[in-house]
N, C-alpha and C positions, 0 to 999 in steps of 0.2 A: 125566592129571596130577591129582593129589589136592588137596581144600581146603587141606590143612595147606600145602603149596606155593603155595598164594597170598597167604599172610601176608606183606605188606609190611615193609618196616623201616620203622620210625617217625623220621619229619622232626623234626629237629630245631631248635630255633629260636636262629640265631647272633646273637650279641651280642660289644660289647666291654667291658672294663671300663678305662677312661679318666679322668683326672683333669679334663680339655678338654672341656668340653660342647660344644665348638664343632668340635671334631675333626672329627666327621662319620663314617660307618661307615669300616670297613676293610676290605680284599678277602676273598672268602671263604676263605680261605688261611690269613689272619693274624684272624680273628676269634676271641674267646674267649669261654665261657661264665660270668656270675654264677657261683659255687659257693654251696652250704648255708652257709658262715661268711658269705661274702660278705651273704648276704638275713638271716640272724639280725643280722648289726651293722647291716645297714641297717636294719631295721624296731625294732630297741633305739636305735638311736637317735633313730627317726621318732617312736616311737609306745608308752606303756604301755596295751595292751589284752588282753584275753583271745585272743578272735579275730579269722579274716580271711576274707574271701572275695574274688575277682578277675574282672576282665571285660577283654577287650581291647576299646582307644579305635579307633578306625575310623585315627587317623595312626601307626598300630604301639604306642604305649604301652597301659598297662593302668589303671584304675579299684581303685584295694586299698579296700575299705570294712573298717570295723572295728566292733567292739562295746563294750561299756563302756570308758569312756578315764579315765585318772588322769593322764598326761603327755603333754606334746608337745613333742618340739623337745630335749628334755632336761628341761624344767619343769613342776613337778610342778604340776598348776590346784589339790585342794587333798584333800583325805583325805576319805572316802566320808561319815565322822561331819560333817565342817563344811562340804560342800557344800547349800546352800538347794534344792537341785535334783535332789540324789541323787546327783551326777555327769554327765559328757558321756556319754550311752548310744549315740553313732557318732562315729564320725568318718572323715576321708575322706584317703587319697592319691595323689596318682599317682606311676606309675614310668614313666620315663623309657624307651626302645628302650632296651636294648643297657647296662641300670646296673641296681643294686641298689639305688641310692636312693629314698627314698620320699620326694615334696613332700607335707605337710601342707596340705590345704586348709583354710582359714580362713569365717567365713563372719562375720567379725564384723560386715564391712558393712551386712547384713541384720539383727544386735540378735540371732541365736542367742545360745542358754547357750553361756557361756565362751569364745565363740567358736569354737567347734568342733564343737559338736549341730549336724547340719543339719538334721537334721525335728524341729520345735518339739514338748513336750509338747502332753498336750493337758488343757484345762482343767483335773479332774479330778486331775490328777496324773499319770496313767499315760504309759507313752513306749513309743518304736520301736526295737526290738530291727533292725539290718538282718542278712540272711541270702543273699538270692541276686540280685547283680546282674546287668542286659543292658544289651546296648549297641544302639539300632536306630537309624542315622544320627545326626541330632544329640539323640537323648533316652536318659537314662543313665534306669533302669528298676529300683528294688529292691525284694524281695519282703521281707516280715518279718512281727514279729508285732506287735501291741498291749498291755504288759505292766502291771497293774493297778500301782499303787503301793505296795502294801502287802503282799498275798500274793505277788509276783510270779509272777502264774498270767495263761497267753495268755488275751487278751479276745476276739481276732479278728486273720484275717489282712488284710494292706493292702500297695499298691503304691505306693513314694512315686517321683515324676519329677522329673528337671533336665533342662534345657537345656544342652547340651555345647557353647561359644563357643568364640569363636578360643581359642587355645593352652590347650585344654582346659579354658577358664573357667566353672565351675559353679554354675548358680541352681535354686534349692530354686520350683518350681513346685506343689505341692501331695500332696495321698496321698488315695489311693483303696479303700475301704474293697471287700474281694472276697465277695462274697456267692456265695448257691447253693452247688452242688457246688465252686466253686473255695474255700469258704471251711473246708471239711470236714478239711483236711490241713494238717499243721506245712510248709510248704513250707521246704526248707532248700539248694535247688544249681536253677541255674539252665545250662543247656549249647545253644547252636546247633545247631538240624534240620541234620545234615551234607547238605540237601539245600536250604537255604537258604530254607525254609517258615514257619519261626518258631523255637519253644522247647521244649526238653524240658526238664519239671521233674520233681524227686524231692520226695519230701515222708512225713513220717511221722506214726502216732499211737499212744498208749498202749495197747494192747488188751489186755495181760497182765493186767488185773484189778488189784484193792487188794493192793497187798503187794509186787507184782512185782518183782523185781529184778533179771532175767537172761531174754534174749529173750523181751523184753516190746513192742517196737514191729512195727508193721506200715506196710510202704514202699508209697505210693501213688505213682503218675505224672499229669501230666498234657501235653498237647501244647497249646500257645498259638499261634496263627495270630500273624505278622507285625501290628502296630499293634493287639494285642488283649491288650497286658498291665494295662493298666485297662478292660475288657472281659471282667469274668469268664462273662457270661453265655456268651461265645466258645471258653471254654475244652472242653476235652473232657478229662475226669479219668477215669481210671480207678483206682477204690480197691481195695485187697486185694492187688496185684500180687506181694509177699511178705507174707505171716502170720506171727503171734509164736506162738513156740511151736514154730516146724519148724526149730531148729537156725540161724538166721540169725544171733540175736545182735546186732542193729541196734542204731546209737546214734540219737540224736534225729536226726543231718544225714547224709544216705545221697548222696554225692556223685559226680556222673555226668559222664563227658563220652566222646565218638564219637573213635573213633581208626581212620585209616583202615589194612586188611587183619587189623585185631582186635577190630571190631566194637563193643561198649559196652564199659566198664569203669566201677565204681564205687567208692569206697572210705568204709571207716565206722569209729569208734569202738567197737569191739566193747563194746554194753551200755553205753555212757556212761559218766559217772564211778564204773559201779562194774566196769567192766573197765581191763586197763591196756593190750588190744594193737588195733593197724587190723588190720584187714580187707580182704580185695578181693575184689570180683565180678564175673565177666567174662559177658556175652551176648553172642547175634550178635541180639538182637530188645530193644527197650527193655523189651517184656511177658514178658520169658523163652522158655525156661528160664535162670535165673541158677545160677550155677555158682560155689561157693565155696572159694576156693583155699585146698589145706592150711595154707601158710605161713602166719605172721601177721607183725607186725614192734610191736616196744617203742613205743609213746609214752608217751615220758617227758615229765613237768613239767619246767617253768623253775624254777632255784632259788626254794627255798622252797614251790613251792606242791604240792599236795598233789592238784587233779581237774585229768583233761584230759578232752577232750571234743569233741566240733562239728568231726571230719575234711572240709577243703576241701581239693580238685583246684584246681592254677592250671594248665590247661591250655596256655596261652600265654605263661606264664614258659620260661626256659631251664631244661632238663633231660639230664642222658646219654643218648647214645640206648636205646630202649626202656625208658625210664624215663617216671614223670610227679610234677612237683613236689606234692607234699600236706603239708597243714599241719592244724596240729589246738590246741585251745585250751586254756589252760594258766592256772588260778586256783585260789582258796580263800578263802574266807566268812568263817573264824575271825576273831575280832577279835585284833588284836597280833601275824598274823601275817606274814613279812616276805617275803609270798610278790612275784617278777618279774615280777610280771602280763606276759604275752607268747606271743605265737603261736609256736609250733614248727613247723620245717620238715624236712622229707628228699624223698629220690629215691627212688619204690618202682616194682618191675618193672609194667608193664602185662598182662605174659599176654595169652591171647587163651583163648578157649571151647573147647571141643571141639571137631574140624573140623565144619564143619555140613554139612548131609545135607538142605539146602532151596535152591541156587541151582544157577545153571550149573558147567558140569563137574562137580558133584557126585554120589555114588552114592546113588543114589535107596534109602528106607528101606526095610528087608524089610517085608511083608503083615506078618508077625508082631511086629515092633517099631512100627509105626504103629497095631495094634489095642493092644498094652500101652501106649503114651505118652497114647492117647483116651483108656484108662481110668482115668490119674491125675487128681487131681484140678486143681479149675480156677486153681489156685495156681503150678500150676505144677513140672515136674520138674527135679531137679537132682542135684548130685553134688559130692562132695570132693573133685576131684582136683585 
């Protein structure tokens, strides 16, 4: 029996969409899936932000964190020119099992900006960009960066934690600044060891030089032990995993997550705001070889706006099968202009790698193709198909 025949189908994750919060699920029979219009009216109506990124809560719902906020709820807190603050630079939702609604978490109890920053600036001025959350029992875990005030250039990376209470009620515990090798890398997706050890993260940095404009980033990993996300010394990073310059095309956030019988998959922003299409990459090893698929697919802006950007995997949202939900960020700088600040959603195939040629039942490599794979280099080999 061949690799290729052990690709599983990908589980899918049933939901209903119901106006009864009280309803309760429904048999697996009669259960339906959120759709793409479905999650864009719910999050236009949750929330004005660029982006999102997502973590499952341990009671089935998910954790949506968000990036720079102008609304909530429908109401707009105040135009970027007349906030004393810059604006709310997170904010936070949950979503419910089985709905596309997003609750707005408040945090005003605690004297946050505008009610809705949950990591306070910091003195200084500068704020928390958030980027990849985890969930480990009851502490919700986000990776980001530290963004100056003025040039808005990362100062440093940092871990900020809450405490996850009953009915998923959240306190802002503190941030933790990541030093050493953890601090080396834009960390930007955070995904569960499918083997339930800790974290795989992705993360990237500029390496195309001054000027760069077009695969200019280079994708680093790291793996985080269980209870060691404010623990960088724990971390074990490996940088370099893909290089700029070989055809990758990486945007800033290189987004990963484990699917079982097709091994990794990631998806990206081809070039960031100065590409317009995602990307996907499929491994059977988190270090490669990464393999990148011919197709591509549009992300397109929200009306009006003009850069998209920061591709995120909701791996545990509802999706078609062999599908996985990704979303990607959608803003513009210009002053006057009337872009819908808003995260964009779709369904993009998963693929799987080449069959691999390194576990059981598999056909062991010729002499002759495991001497030419040693002598690529340590980057790593790959292919377009």
């Amino acid at each position: 029996m061949s690799c290729r025949g052990l690709i599983a189908a990908v589980a899918t994750v049933a939901a209903i969409l119901s106006g009864d919060a009280g309803a309760g699920l429904a048999s697996d029979q009669s259960r339906q899936q959120p759709d793409l219009a479905a999650y864009n009216l719910g999050v236009a109506a949750a929330v004005r932000s660029d982006l999102t990124a997502s973590v499952r809560l341990p009671d089935g719902g998910q954790v949506y964190v968000f990036g720079d906020t102008l609304a909530v709820n429908g109401q707009v807190i105040c135009s970027p020119s007349r906030c004393p603050y810059g604006y709310p630079h997170d904010s936070i939702a949950i979503q419910r099992p089985g709905t596309a609604t997003f609750q707005m978490q408040s945090c005003a109890a605690a004297g946050c900006p505008y009610g809705w920053q949950w990591v306070p600036n910091w003195p200084d001025g500068s704020y928390f960009w958030m980027a990849a959350p985890a969930v480990e029992g009851t502490s919700l875990y986000v990776i980001g960066e530290r963004i100056s005030p003025s040039a808005g250039e990362v100062e440093g990376e940092y871990t900020a934690r809450f405490a996850v209470g009953a009915g998923d009620a959240l306190t802002y515990q503190g941030i933790t600044a990541l030093t050493g090798a953890a601090g080396d890398s834009q960390w930007g997706s955070a995904t569960p060891d499918p083997h339930g050890r800790g974290w795989w993260l992705t993360g990237t940095r500029n390496t195309g030089g001054t000027g760069c404009v077009a695969d200019c980033k280079t994708m680093d990993t790291a793996f985080v032990p269980l209870n060691a996300m404010t623990h960088p010394s724990a971390w074990h990073v490996q940088l370099g995993v893909l290089l700029s310059g070989e055809g990758y095309d990486l945007g800033t956030v290189v987004s990963m997550s484990h699917v079982s019988g097709h091994g990794w998959v990631a998806y990206t922003k081809r070039n960031d705001i100065t590409g317009s299409t995602l990307e996907r990459l499929n491994a059977w090893h988190v270090t490669g070889p990464w393999h990148v698929a011919t197709q591509q697919w549009q992300a397109r802006p929200a009306p009006g706006c003009a850069w998209t950007y920061s591709a995120e995997t909701h791996p545990a949202s509802p999706a078609p099968p062999g599908t996985m939900l990704v979303s990607w960020a959608s803003n513009h700088d210009d002053p006057g202009t009337t872009c819908d600040m808003q995260p964009q959603f779709t369904d993009l195939p998963i693929g799987s790698p080449p069959p691999r040629t390194d576990g059981p039942m598999c056909v062991t490599a010729s002499r002759s193709r495991r001497r030419a794979r040693a002598a690529l280099p340590a980057s790593g080999w790959r292919s377009r198909a």
